[in-house]
Steps between C-alpha positions, in 0.01 A plus 500: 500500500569414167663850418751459818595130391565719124702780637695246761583293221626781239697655827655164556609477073660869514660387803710231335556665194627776683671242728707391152670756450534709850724160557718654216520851597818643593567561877495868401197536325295298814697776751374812327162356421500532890657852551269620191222370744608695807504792332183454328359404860690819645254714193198321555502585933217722481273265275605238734462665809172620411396140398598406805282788706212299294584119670601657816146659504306200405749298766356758777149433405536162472671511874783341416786436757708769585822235491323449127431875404888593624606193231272690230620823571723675286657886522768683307772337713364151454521544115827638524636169683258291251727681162848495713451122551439461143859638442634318785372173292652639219796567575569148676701214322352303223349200633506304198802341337655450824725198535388351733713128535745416243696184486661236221496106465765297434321432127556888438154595527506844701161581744328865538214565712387827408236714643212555241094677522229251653295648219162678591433493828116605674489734815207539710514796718311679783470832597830621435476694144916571511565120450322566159863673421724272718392193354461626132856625534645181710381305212564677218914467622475180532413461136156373601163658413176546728198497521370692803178479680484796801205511757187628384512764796766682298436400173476841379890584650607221412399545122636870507860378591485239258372691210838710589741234530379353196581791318801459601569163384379608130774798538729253468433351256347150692173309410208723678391108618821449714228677759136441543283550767118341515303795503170385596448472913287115436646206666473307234753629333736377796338171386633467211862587582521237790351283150855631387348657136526198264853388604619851470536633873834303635469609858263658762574794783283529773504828677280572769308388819402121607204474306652589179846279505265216572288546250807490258644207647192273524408647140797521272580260276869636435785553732406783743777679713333585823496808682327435861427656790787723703445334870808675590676407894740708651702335790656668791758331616643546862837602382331775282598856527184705647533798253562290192203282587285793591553669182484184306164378652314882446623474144424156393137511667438878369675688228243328286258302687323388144823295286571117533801602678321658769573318825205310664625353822756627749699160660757636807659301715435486883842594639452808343105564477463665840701797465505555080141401431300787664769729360428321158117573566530888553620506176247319343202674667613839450489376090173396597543115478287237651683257735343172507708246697517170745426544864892561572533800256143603690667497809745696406328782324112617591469604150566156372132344425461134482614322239265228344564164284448693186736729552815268448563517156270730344641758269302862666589729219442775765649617782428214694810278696501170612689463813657183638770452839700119399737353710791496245654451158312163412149620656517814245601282183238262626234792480651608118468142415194421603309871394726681241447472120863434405481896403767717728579439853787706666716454806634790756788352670882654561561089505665428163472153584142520585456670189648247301273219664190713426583574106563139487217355689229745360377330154343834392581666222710812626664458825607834655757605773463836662304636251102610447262278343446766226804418303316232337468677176670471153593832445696466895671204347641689252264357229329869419135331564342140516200342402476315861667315784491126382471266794505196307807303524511449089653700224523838697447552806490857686498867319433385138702744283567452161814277513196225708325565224704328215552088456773334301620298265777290420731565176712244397774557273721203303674435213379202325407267848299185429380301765632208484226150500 
């Protein structure tokens, strides 16, 4: 115990010396540190794949989930999207030095708030060894260094990829420290980041399941931006188009039945649930999803089993569907309300109107019209990756790229100003 609290504390001292001057590097520098990684990443595939092969192995024995394993899992392709976000990230404006408000007094004195690093943030992450590279890279542009803490089921991946990316970072000429990851698999360690290192960790990431985020949030004695569970609705409106919502259903529910923006419960309006929903259940059996739904759905489809209490609002993480028949508009943002997680609800509807009401009404964190579930992701946003979906309603909320991952300060400029007693 006493060696963790020693190599916790040292991580936490290289952090904010490394911190110091990452806060000074040029824009330039921090954007090929990052390409520098994805190239080293793109070299190291076959050491990384084959550490990989190792967790996935152990993951097997260990019967983990398949939803879990399929997170875990990484192939040739999968690196080549992990180094090609890097460069997306790269390649992105600076976030820092941005001007954010500007304005002047009538003394003279003139106002900047400026975007600026948070410092050295802490991420806690499960399963998924590629956010070892999206959040080292995510924070590294935003002028901010990490120190990163990946599940101990793919400990061994996730040191691989960051042994590469840090390479890259010292190609460039930037502190090796600007990037650490806690190499040992003991909890404690996690212990001592929620502690936040002697005043040296300035903000804690949560990635992962239940469990986890409230561990971090009952635990942490810093600021913690949460990442929690995907509870995902999608709403069928009566004034949907049957193809659209057919497509968008079978895609939301199934191109990857394992990510927080897989959708968990199917809401569809009456009007419309006789004639669309067994059409929307062929497709969903022959992809080999479980219905579960209320005694109306039931009617309406034999292979629609009963739904039970439990089933409203619970994230499956497999290809499992909730399935619910409401009376209207209100009834289905009622449901959202009362079950969601504030994480990505969407809305099929050829009603702009409608629309509008249900972006407005829905207090989650992405609100979607006519589109799948699945596009809650950074690197769909246009942010090249993210280190979560935030569903707090503080400081960022949604994909957190590296523009949510900056803070600011205000820079104020005069010319000899005294305030008067």
């Amino acid at each position: 115990m006493d060696n963790i609290a020693k190599l916790m504390g040292e991580m936490g001292q290289n952090a904010r010396a490394a911190s110091d001057q990452l806060r000074l590097a040029p824009a330039e520098q921090r954007a090929n540190a990052i390409r520098e990684a994805a190239n080293a990443i793109e070299q190291a595939s076959p050491a990384i794949l084959e550490a990989n092969q190792a967790d996935m192995a152990r993951g097997i024995a260990k019967e983990i989930s398949p939803a879990f394993l399929d997170r875990m899992r990484l192939d040739v392709g999968r690196v080549k999207v992990m180094a090609d976000a890097l460069r997306t990230i790269a390649d992105q404006p600076d976030p820092l030095g941005v001007e954010l408000q500007s304005w002047q007094q009538p003394n003279g004195l003139r106002f900047r708030k400026v975007a600026v690093p948070i410092g050295v943030i802490g991420i806690v992450y499960e399963s998924r060894p590629n956010v070892t590279a999206d959040a080292a890279a995510l924070c590294l542009r935003s002028g901010n260094t990490a120190i990163l803490r990946g599940g101990s089921d793919a400990l061994q991946t996730s040191l691989s990829i960051f042994k590469a990316f840090q390479a890259g970072v010292i190609a460039a000429g930037l502190p090796a420290h600007c990037v650490q990851l806690v190499a040992i698999a003991d909890r404690a360690a996690v212990g001592h980041l929620l502690a936040g290192l002697d005043n040296c960790l300035d903000l804690m990431i949560p990635r992962g399941g239940k469990s986890l985020v409230d561990r971090v949030q009952r635990e942490a004695r810093i600021p913690v931006l949460s990442h929690l569970e995907g509870i995902c609705h999608v709403y069928v409106h009566h004034a949907a188009n049957s193809k659209m919502a057919r497509e968008i259903v079978l895609n939301a529910k199934m191109r990857r039945v394992g990510i927080c923006g897989a959708a968990e419960c199917l809401l569809i309006d009456r009007a419309c649930a006789t004639a669309l929903l067994p059409q929307i259940a062929n497709d969903l059996h022959a992809a080999g999803c479980e219905m579960r739904g209320d005694a109306v759905a039931q009617a309406l489809d034999e292979r629609i089993i009963a739904a039970t209490k439990s089933d409203w609002g619970h994230e499956f993480l497999a290809p499992v569907l909730a399935i619910r028949v409401v009376d209207d508009l209100q009834m289905a943002m009622d449901h959202i309300a009362h079950y969601g997680s504030a994480h990505t609800d969407c809305i099929i509807t050829d009603d702009q109107a409608i629309a509008k009401t249900f972006q407005q009404s829905v207090d989650s964190a992405i609100v979607l019209h006519n589109a799948s579930t699945q596009f809650a992701d950074g690197g769909e946003f246009g942010f090249g990756a993210e280190i979560g979906i935030a569903t707090g309603k503080l400081h960022a909320r949604g994909p957190v790229g590296a523009t949510q991952l900056t803070s600011y300060a205000y820079y104020v400029d005069g010319a000899g100003q005294t305030r008067p007693d």
